[in-house]
C-alpha positions as CSV (number, residue, x, y, z in Angstrom):
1,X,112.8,130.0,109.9
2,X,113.5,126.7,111.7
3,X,115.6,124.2,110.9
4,X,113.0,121.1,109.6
5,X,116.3,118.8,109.6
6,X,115.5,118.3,113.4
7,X,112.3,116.9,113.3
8,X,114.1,113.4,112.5
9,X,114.3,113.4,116.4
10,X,110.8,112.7,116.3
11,X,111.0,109.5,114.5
12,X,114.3,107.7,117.0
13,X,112.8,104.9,118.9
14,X,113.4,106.6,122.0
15,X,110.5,108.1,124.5
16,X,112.1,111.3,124.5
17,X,114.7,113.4,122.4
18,X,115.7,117.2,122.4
19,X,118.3,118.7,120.1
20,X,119.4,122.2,118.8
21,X,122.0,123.8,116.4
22,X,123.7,126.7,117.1
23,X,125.8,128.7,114.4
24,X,129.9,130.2,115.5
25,X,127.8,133.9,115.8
26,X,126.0,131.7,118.8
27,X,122.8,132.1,117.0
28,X,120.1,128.9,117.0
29,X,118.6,128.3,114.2
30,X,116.6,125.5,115.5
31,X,115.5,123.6,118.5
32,X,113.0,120.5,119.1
33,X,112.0,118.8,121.7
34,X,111.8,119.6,125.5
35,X,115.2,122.0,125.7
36,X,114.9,122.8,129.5
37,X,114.3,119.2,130.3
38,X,116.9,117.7,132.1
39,X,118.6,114.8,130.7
40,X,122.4,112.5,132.1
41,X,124.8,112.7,130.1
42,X,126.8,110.2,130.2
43,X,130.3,111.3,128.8
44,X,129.0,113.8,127.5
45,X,129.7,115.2,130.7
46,X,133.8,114.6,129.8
47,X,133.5,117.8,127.2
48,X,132.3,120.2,130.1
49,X,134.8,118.8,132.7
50,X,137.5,119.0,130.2
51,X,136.7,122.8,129.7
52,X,136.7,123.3,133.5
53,X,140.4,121.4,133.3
54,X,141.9,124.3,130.4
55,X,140.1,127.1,132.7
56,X,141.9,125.8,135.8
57,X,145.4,125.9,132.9
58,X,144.8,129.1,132.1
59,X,144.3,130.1,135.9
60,X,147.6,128.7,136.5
61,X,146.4,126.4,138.9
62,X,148.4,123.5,136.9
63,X,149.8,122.6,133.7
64,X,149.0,120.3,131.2
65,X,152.4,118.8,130.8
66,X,152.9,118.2,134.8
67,X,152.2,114.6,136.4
68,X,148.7,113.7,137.2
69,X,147.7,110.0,137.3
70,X,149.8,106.9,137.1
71,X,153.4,107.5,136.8
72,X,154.6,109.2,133.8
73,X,151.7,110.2,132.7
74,X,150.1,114.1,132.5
75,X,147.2,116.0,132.3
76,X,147.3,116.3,128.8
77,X,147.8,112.3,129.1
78,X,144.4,112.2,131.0
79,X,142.8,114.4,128.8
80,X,144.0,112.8,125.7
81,X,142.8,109.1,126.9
82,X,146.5,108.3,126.7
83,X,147.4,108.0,130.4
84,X,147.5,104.0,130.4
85,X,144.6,103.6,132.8
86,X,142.2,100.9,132.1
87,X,138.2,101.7,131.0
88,X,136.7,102.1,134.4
89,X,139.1,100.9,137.2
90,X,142.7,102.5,138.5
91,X,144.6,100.3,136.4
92,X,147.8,101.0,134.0
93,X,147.0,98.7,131.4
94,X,150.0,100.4,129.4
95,X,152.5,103.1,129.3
96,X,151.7,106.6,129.1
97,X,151.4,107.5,125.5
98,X,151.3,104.1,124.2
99,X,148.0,103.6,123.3
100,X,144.3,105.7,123.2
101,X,142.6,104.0,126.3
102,X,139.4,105.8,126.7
103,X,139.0,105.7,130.2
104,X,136.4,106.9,132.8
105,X,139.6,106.4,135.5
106,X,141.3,108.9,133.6
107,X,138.5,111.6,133.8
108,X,138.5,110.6,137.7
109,X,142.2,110.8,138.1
110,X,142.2,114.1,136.5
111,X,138.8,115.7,138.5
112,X,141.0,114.7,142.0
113,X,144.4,116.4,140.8
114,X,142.3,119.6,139.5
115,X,140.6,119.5,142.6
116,X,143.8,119.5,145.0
117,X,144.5,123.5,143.6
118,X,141.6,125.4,144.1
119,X,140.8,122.6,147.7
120,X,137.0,122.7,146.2
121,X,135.3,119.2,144.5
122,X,135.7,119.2,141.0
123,X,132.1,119.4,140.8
124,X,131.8,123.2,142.4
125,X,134.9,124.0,140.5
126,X,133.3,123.7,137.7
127,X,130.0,125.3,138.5
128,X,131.9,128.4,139.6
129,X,134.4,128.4,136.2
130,X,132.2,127.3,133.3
131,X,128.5,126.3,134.4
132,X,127.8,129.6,136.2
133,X,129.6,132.2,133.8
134,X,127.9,130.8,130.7
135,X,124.4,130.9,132.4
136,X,124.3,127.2,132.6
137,X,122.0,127.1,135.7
138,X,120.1,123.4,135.1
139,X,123.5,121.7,134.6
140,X,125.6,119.6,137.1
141,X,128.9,118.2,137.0
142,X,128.6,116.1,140.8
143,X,129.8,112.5,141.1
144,X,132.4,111.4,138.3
145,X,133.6,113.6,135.7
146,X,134.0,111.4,133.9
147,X,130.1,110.2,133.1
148,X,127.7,111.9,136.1
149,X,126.8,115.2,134.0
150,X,122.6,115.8,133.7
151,X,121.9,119.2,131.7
152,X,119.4,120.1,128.9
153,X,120.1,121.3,125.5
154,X,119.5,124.9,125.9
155,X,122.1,124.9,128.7
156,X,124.4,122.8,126.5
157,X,123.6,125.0,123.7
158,X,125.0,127.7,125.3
159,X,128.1,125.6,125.8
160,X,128.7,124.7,121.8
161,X,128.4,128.7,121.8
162,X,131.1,129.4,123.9
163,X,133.2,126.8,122.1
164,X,132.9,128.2,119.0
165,X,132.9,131.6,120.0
166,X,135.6,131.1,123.6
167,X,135.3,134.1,126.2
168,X,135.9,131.6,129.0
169,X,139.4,130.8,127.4
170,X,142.2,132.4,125.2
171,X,141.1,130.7,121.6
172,X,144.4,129.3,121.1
173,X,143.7,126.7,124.3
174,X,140.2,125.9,122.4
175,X,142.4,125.5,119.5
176,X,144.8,123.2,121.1
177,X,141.7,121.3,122.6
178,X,140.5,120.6,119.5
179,X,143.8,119.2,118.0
180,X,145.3,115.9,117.9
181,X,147.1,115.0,120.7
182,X,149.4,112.2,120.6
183,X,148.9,111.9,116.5
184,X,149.0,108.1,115.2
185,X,147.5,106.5,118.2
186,X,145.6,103.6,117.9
187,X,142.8,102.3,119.8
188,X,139.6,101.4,120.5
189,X,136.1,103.8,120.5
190,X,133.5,102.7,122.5
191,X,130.5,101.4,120.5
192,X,132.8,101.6,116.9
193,X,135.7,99.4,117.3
194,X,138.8,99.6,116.4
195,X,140.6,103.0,114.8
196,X,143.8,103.4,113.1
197,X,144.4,106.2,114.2
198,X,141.7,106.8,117.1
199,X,142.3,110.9,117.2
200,X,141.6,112.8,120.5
201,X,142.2,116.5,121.5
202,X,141.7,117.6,125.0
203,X,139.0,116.1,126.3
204,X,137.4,116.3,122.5
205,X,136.9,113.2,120.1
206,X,138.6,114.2,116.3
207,X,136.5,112.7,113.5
208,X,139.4,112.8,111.4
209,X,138.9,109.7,109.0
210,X,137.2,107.4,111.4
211,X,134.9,104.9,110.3
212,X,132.2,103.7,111.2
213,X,131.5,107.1,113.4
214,X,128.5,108.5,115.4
215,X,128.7,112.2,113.1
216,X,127.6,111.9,109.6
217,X,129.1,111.0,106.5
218,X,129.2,115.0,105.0
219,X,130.8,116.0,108.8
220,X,134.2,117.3,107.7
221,X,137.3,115.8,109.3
222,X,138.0,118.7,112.1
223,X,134.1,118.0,113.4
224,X,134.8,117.3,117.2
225,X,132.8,116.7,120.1
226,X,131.4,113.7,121.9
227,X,128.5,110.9,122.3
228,X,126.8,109.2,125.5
229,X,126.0,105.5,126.6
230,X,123.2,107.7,127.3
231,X,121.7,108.2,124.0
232,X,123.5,111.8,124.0
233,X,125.8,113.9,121.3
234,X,127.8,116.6,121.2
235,X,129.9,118.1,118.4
236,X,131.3,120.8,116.6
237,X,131.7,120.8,113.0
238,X,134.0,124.3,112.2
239,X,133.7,123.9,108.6
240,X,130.2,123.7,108.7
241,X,130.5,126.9,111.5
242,X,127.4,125.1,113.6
243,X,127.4,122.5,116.4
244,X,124.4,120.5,117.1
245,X,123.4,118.8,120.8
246,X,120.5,115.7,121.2
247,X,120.0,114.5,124.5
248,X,117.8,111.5,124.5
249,X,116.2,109.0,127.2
250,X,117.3,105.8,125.6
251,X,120.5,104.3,126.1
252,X,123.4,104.5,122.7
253,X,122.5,101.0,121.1
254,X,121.9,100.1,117.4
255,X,119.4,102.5,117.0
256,X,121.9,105.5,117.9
257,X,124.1,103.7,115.1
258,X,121.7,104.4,112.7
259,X,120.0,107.2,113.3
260,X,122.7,109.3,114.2
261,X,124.4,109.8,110.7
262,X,121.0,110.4,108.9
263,X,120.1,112.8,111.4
264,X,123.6,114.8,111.1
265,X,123.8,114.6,107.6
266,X,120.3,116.2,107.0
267,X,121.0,119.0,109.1
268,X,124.6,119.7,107.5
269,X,122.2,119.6,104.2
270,X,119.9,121.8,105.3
271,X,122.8,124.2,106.7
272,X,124.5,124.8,103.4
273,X,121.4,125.4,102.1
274,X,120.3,128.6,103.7
């Protein structure tokens, strides 16, 4: 049995969507769409290089409380889009735990200090501690970490597996990944506006309370994950025990808006339902 939820994908106004859902136990219970087809990610990409940042923690290779990017500010800063660096340029825009400025300059920061331990680019780093060991053989994390990803959905699939279900890292640091960080923070979400609070984990988007949001309306609060300028999403709901990925070829826009929540809420339906 298939899940019919995902043949929504078929009606976005886009020329081309995949998507799958995969349980905690790593099963699928559905895919649609071409799932070996190779899509960018946008920052979607952010979700894989944070996981390649907590492997390189656990390694020892650095710490999540030692400096990394502007002064005063950490990895866990970097990771928590708290590190004062403006959008898409090397800029402190404000102090270091002040505000939730999601930032591609961050991500950057943060692939060059990771990079300095191990003396590799981020990008093979990565490969060799998360893409390689979960099978992940048609994605790439060259260029920015912060927004250069291209994979497919079975390969990210297999990544919302491991997630749910870590082997790659203790499940306490997936734990911690997926909590707030810096609690109360304000700020902005690209595409949404302004949230009070704007919750991030480690590399992770919280739902929480936000809205308007990208998940759906039934996601519970601890859903977590991420969305693309490039028409691409991520995320993990744990009380629902399933993640879902759709990669798209149509940049995020009002359509996105829409058809996001619909989609998300009809396969949460049809989840509880089996």
């Amino acid at each position: 049995m298939s899940l019919q939820s995902l043949a929504l994908i078929e009606n976005w106004p886009v020329p081309t969507a995949a998507a799958a859902v995969v349980r905690a136990d790593g099963t699928v219970p559905g895919t649609r769409g071409p799932v070996g087809r190779r899509f960018p990610l946008a920052s979607v990409t952010k979700p894989l290089a944070a996981y390649a940042v907590l492997v390189a923690y656990e390694e020892g290779a650095i710490e999540l409380d030692e400096p990394a990017g502007p002064p005063g500010s950490t990895v866990r800063h970097l990771l928590a889009h708290t590190s004062g660096l403006a959008f898409d340029e090397p800029r402190v825009t404000s102090a270091p735990g002040e505000r939730r400025l999601y930032s591609n300059a961050g991500f950057e920061a943060l692939g060059d200090h990771v990079a300095k331990a191990p003396d590799i680019p981020f990008g093979e780093y990565a490969r060799q501690a998360v893409l390689e060991p979960l099978g992940m053989t048609a994605t790439s994390l060259n260029g920015s970490p912060a927004k250069d990803g291209v994979s497919t959905v079975a390969d990210l699939a297999r990544f919302a597996a491991e997630v749910q279900a870590p082997r790659l890292l203790d499940p306490r640091t997936v734990a911690e990944a997926m909590t707030v960080q810096y609690a109360g923070t304000k700020g902005v979400l690209p595409g949404y506006g302004h949230q009070n609070p704007n919750d991030w984990g480690l590399g992770f988007e919280i739902r929480d309370a936000k809205s308007p949001h990208w998940t759906g309306r039934s996601s519970s609060p601890r859903t977590f994950g991420h969305f693309g300028q490039s028409g691409t999403f991520l995320w993990i709901d744990p009380d629902a025990g399933a993640a879902c990925v759709a990669l798209t070829d149509r940049a995020f826009g009002p359509w996105a808006i829409e058809a996001w929540p619909v989609f998300t809420d009809a396969v949460l339906a049809e989840l509880r339902g089996w």
